[in-house]
PDB file of N, CA, C and O in Angstrom:
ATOM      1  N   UNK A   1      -2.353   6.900  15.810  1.00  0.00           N
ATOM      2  CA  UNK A   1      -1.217   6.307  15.108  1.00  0.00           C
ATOM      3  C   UNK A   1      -1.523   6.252  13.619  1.00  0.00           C
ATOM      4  O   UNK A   1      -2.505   5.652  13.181  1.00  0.00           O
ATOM      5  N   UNK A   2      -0.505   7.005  12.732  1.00  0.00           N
ATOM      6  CA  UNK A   2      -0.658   6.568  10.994  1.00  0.00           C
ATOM      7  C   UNK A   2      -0.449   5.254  11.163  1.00  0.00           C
ATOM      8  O   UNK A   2       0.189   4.750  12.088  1.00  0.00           O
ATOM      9  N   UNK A   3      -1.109   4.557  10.068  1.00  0.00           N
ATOM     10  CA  UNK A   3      -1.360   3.676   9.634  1.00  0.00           C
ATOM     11  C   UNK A   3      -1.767   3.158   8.714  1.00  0.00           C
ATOM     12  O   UNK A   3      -2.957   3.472   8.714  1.00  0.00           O
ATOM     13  N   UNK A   4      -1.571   2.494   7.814  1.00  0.00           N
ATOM     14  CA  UNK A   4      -2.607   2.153   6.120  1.00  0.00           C
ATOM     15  C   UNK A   4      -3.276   1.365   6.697  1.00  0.00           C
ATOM     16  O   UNK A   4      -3.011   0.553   7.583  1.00  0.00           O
ATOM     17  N   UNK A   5      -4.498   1.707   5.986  1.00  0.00           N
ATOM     18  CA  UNK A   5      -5.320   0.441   6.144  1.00  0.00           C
ATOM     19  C   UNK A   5      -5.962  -0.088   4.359  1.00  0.00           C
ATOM     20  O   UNK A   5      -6.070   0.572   3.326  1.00  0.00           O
ATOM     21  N   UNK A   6      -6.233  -1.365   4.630  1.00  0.00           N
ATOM     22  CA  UNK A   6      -6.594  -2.024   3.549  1.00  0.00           C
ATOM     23  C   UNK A   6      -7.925  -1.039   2.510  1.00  0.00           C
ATOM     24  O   UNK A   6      -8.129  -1.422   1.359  1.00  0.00           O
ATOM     25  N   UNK A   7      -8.466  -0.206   2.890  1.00  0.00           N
ATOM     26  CA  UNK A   7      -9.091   0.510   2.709  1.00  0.00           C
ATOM     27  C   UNK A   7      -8.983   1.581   1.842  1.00  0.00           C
ATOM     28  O   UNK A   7      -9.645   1.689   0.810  1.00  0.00           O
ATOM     29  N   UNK A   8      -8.252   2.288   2.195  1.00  0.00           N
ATOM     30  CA  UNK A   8      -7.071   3.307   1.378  1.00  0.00           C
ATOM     31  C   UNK A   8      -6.500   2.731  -0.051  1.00  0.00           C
ATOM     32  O   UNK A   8      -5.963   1.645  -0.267  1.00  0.00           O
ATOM     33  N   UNK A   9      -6.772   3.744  -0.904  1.00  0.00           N
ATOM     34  CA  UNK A   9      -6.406   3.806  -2.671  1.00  0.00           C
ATOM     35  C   UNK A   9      -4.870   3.250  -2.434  1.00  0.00           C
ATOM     36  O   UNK A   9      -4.344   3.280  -1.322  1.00  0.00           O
ATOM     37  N   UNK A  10      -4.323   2.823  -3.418  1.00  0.00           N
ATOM     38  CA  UNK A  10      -3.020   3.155  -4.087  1.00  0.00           C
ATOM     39  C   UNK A  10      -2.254   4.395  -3.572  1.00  0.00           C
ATOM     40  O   UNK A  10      -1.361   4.815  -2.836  1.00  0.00           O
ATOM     41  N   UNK A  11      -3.432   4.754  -4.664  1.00  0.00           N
ATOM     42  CA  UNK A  11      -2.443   6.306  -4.734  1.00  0.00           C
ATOM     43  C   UNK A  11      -2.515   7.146  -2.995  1.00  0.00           C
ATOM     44  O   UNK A  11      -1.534   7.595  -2.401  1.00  0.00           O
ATOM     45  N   UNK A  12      -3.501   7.153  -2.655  1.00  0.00           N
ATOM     46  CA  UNK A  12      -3.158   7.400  -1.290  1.00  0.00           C
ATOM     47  C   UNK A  12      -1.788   7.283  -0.186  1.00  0.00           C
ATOM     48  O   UNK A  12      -1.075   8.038   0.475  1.00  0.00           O
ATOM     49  N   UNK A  13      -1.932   5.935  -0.444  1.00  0.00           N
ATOM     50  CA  UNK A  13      -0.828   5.519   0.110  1.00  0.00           C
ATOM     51  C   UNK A  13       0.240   5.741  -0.309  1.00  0.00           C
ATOM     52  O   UNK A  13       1.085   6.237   0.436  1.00  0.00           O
ATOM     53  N   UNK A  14       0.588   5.377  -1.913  1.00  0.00           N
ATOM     54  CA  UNK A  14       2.242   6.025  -2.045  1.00  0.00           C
ATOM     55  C   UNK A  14       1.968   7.485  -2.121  1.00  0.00           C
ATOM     56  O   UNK A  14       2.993   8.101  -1.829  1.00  0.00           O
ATOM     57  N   UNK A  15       0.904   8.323  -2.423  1.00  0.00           N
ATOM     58  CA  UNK A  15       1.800  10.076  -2.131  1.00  0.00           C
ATOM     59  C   UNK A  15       2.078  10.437  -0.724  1.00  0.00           C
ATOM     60  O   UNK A  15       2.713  11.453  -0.442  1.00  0.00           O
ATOM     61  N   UNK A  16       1.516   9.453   0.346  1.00  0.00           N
ATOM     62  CA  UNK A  16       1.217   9.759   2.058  1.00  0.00           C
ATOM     63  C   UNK A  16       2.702   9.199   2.469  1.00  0.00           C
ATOM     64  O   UNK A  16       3.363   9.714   3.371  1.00  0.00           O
ATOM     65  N   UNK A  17       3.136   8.092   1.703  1.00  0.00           N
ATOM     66  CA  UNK A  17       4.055   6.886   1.720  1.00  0.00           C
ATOM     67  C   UNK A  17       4.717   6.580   0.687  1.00  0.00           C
ATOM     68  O   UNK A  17       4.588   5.605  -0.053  1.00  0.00           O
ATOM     69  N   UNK A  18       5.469   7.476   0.644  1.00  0.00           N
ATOM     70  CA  UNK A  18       6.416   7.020  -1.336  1.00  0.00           C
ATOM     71  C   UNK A  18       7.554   6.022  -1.168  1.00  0.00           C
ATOM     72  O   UNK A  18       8.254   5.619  -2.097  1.00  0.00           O
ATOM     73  N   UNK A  19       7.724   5.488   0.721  1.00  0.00           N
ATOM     74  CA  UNK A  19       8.594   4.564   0.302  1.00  0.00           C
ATOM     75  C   UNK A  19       7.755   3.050   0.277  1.00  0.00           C
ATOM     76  O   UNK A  19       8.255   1.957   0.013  1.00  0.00           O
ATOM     77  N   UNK A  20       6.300   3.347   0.643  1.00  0.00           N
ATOM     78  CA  UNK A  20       5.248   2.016   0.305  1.00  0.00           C
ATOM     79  C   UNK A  20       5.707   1.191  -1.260  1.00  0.00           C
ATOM     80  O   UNK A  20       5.654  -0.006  -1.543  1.00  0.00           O
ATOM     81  N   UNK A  21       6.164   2.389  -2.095  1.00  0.00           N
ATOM     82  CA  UNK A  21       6.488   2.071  -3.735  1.00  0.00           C
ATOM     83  C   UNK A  21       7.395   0.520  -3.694  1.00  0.00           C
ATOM     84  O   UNK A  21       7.132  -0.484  -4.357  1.00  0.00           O
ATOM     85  N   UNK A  22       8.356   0.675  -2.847  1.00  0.00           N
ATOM     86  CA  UNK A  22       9.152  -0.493  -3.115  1.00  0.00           C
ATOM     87  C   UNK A  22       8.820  -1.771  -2.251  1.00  0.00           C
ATOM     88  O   UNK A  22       9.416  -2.845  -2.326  1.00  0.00           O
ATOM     89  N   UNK A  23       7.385  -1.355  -1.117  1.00  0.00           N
ATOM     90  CA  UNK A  23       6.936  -3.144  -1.048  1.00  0.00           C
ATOM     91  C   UNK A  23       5.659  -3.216  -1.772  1.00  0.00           C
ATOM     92  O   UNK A  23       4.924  -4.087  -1.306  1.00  0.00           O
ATOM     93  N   UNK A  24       5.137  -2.530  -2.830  1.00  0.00           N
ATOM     94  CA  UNK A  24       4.202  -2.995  -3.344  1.00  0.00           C
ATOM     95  C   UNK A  24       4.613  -3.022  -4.762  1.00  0.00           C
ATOM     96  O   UNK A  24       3.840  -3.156  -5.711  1.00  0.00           O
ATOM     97  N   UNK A  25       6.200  -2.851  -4.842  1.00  0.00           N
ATOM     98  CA  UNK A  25       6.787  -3.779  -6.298  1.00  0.00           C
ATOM     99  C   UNK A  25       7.385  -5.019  -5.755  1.00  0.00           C
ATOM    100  O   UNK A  25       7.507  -6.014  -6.469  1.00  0.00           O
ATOM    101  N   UNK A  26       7.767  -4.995  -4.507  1.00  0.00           N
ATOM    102  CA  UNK A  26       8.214  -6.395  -3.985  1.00  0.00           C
ATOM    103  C   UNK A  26       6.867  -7.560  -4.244  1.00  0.00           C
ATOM    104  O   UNK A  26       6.718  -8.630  -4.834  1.00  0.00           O
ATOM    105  N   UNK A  27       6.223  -6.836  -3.602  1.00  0.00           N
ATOM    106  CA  UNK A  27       4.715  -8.047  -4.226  1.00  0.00           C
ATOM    107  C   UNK A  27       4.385  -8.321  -5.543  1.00  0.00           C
ATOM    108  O   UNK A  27       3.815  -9.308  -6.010  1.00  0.00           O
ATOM    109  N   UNK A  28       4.816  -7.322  -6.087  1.00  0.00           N
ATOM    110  CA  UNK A  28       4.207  -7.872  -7.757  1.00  0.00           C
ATOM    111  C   UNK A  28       2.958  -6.622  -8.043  1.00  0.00           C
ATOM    112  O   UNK A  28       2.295  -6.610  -9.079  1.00  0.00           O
ATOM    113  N   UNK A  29       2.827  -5.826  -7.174  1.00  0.00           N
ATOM    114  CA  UNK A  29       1.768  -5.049  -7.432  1.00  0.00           C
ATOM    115  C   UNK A  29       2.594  -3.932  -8.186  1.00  0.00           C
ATOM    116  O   UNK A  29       3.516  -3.353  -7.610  1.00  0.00           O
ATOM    117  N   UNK A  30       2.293  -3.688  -9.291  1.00  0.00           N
ATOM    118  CA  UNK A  30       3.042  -2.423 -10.547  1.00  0.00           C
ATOM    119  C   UNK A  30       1.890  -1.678 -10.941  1.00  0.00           C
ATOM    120  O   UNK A  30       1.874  -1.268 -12.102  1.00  0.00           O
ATOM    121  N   UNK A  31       0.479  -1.311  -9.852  1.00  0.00           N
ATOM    122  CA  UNK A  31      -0.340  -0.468 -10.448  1.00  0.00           C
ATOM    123  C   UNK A  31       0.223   1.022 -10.022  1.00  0.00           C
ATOM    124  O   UNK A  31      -0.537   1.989 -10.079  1.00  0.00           O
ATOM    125  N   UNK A  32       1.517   1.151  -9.615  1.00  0.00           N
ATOM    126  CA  UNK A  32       1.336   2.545  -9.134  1.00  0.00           C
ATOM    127  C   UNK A  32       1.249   3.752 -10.151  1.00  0.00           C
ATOM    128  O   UNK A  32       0.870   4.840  -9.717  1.00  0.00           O
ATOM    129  N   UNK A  33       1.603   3.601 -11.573  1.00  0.00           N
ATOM    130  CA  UNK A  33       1.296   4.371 -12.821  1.00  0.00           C
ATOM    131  C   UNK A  33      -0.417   4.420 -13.198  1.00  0.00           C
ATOM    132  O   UNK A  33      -1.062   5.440 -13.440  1.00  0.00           O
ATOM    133  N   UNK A  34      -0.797   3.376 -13.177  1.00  0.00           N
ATOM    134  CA  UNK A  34      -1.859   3.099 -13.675  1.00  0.00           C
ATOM    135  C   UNK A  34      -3.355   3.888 -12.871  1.00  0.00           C
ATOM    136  O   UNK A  34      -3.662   3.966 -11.681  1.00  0.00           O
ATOM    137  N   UNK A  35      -4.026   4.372 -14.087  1.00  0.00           N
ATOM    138  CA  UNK A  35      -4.935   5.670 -13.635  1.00  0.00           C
ATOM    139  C   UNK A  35      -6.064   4.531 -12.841  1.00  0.00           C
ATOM    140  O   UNK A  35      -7.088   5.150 -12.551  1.00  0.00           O
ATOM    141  N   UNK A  36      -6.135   3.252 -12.478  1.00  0.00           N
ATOM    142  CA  UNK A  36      -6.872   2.574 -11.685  1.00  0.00           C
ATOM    143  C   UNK A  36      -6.623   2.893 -10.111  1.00  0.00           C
ATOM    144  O   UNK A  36      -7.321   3.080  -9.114  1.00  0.00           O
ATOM    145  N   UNK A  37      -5.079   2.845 -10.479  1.00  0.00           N
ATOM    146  CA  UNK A  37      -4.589   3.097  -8.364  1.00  0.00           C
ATOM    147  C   UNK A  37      -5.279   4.039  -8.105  1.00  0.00           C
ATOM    148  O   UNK A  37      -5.376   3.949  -6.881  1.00  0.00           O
ATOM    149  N   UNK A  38      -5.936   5.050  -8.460  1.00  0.00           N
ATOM    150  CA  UNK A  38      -6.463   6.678  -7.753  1.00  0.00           C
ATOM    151  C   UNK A  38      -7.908   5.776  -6.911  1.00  0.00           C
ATOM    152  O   UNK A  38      -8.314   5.961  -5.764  1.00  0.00           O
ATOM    153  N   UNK A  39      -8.324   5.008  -7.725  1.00  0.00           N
ATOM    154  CA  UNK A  39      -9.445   4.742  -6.959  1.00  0.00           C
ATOM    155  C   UNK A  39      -9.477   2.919  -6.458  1.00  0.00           C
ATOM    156  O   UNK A  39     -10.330   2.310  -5.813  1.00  0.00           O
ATOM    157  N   UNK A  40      -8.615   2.603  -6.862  1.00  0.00           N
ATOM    158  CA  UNK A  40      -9.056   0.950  -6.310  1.00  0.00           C
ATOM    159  C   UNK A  40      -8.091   0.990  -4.868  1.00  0.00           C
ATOM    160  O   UNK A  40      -7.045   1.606  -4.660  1.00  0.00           O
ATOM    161  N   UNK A  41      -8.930   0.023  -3.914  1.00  0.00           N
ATOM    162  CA  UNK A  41      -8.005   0.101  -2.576  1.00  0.00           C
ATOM    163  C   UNK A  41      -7.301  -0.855  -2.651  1.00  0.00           C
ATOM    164  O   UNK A  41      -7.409  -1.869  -3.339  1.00  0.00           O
ATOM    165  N   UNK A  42      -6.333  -0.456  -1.719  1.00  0.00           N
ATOM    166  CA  UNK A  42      -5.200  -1.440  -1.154  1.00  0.00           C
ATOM    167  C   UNK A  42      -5.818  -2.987  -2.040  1.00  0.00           C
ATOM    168  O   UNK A  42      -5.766  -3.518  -3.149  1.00  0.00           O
ATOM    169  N   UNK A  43      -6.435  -3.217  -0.571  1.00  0.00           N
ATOM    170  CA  UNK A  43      -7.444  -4.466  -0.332  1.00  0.00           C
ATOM    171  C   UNK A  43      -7.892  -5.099  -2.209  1.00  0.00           C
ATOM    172  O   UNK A  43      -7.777  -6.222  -2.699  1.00  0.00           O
ATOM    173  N   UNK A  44      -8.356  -3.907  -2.758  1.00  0.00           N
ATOM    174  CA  UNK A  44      -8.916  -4.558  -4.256  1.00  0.00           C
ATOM    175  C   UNK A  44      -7.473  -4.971  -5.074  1.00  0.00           C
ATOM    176  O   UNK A  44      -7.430  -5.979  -5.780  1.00  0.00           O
ATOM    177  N   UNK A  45      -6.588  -4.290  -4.937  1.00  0.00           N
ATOM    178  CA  UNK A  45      -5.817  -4.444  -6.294  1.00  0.00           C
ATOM    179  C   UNK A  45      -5.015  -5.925  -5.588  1.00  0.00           C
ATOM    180  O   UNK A  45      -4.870  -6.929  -6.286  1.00  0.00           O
ATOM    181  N   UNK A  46      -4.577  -5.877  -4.239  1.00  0.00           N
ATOM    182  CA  UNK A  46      -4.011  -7.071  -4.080  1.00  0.00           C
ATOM    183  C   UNK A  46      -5.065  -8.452  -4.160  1.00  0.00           C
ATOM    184  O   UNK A  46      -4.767  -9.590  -4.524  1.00  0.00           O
ATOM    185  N   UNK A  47      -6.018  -8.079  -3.823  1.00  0.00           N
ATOM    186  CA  UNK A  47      -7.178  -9.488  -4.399  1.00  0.00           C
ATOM    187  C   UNK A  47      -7.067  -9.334  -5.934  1.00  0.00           C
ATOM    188  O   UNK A  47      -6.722 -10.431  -6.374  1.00  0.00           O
ATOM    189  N   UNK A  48      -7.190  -8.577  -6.780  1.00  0.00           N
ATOM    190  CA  UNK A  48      -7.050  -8.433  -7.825  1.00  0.00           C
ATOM    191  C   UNK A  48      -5.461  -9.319  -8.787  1.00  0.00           C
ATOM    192  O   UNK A  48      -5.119  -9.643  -9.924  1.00  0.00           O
ATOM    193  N   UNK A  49      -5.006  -9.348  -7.493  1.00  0.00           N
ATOM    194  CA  UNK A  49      -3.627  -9.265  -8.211  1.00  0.00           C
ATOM    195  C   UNK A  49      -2.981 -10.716  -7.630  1.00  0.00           C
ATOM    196  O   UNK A  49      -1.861 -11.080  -7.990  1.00  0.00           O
ATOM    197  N   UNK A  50      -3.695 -11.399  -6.817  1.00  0.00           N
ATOM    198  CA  UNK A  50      -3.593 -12.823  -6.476  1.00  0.00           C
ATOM    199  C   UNK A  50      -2.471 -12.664  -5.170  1.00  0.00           C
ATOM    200  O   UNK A  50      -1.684 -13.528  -4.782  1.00  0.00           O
ATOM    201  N   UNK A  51      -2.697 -11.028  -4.529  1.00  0.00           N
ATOM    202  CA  UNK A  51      -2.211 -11.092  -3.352  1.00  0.00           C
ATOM    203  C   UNK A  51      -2.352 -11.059  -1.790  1.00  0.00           C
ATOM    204  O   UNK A  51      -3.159 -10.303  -1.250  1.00  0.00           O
ATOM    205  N   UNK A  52      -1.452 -11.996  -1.010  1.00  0.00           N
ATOM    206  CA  UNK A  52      -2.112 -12.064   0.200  1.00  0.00           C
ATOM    207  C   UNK A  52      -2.133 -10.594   0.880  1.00  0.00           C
ATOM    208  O   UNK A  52      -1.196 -10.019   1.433  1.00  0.00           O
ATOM    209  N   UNK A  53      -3.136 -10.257   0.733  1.00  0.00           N
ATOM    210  CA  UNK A  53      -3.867  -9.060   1.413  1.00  0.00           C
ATOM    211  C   UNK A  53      -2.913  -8.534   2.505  1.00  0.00           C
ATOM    212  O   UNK A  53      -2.102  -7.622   2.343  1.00  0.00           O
ATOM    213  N   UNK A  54      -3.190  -9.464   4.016  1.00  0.00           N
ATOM    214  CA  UNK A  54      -2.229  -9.506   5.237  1.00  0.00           C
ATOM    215  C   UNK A  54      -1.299  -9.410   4.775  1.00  0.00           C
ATOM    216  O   UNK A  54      -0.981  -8.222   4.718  1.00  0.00           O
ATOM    217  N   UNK A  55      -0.400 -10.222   4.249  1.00  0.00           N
ATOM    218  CA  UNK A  55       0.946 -10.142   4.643  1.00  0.00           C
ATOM    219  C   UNK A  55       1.460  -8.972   4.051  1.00  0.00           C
ATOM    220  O   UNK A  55       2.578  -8.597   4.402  1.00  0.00           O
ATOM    221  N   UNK A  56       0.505  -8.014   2.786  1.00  0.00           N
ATOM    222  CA  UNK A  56       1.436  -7.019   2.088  1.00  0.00           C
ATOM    223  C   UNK A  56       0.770  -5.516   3.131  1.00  0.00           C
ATOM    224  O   UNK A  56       1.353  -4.437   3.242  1.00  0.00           O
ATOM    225  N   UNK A  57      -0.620  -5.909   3.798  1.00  0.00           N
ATOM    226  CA  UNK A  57      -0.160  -5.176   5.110  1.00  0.00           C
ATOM    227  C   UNK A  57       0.746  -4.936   5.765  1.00  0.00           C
ATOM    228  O   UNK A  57       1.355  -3.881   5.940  1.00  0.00           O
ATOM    229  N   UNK A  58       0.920  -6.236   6.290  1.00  0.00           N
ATOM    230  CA  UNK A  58       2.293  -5.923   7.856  1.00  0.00           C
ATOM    231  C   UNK A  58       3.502  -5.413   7.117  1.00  0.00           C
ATOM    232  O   UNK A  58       4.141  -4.585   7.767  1.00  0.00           O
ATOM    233  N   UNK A  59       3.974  -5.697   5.933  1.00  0.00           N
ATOM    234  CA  UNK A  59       4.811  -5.186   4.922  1.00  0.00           C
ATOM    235  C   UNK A  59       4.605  -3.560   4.685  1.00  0.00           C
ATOM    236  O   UNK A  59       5.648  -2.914   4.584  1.00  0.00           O
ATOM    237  N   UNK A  60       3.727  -3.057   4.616  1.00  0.00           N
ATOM    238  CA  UNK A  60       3.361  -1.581   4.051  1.00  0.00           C
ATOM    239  C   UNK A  60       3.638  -1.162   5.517  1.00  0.00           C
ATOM    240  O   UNK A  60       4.626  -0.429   5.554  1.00  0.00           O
ATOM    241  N   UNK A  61       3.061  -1.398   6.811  1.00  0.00           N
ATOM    242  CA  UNK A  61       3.382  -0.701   7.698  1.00  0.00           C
ATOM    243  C   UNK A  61       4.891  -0.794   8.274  1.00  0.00           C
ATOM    244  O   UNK A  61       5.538   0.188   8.638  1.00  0.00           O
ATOM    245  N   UNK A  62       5.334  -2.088   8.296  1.00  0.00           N
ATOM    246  CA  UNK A  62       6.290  -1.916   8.537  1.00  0.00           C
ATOM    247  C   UNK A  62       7.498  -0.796   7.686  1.00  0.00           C
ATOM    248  O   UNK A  62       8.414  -0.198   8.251  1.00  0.00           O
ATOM    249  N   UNK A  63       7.254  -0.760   6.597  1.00  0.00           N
ATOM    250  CA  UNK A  63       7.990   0.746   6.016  1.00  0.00           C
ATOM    251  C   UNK A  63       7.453   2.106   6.432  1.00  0.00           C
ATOM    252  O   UNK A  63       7.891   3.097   5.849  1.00  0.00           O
ATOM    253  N   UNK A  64       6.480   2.247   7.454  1.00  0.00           N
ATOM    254  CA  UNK A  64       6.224   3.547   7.523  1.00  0.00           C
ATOM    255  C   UNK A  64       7.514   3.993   8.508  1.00  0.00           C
ATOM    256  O   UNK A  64       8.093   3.243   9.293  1.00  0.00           O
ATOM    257  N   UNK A  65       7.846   5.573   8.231  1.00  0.00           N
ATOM    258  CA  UNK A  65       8.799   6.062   9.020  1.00  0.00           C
ATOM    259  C   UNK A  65       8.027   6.013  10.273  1.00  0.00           C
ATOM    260  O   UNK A  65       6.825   6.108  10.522  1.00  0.00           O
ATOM    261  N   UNK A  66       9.499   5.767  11.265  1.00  0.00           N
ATOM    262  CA  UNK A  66       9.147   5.369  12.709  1.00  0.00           C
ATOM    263  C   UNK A  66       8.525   6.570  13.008  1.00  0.00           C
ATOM    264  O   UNK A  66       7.395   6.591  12.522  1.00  0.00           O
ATOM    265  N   UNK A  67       8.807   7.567  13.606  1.00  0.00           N
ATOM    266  CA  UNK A  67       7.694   9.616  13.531  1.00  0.00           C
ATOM    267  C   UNK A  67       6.145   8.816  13.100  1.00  0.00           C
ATOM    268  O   UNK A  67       5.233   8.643  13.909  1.00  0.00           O
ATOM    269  N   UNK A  68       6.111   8.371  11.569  1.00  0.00           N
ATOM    270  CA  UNK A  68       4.335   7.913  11.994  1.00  0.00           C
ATOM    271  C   UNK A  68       3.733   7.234  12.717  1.00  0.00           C
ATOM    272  O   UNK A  68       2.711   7.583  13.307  1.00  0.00           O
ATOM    273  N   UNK A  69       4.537   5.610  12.826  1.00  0.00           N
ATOM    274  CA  UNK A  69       4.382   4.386  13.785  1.00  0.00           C
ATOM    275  C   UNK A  69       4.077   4.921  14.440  1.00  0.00           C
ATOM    276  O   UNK A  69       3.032   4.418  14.856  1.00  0.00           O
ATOM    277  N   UNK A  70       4.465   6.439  15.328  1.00  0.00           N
ATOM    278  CA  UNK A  70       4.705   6.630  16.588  1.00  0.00           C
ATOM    279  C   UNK A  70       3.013   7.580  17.299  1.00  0.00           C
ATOM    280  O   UNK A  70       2.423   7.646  18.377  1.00  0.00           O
ATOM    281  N   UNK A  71       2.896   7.972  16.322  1.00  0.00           N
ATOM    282  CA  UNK A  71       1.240   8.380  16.469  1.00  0.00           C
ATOM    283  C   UNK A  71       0.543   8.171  16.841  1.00  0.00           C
ATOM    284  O   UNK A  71      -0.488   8.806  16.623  1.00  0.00           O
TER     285      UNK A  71
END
């Protein structure tokens, strides 16, 4: 099954997941320009960024198209 995990860059995730873009501006996370996303994970920028980790998980997966869920 696709899946993000907390593990995984930024940028990973939105080129794998470009509709991830609009829950990680819902959180407040706006590194997706920034030449940091290529290498900081998920996990760092939302600790970084005074966010709850989990909940912008279940949020990121829940936007994956159902075809990946389904993996």
């Amino acid at each position: 099954m696709d899946k993000i995990t907390k593990d995984m860059t930024i940028m990973d995730v939105v080129n794998k997941y470009p509709q991830s873009i609009k829950v990680f501006f819902e959180h407040g996370l706006f590194c997706i320009g920034c030449n940091v996303a290529y290498r900081e994970t998920v996990e760092q920028g939302a600790t970084a960024h005074g966010i709850d980790v989990d909940g912008l998980m279940v949020k990121l997966n829940q936007a994956l198209p159902l075809e990946a869920a389904k993996k």
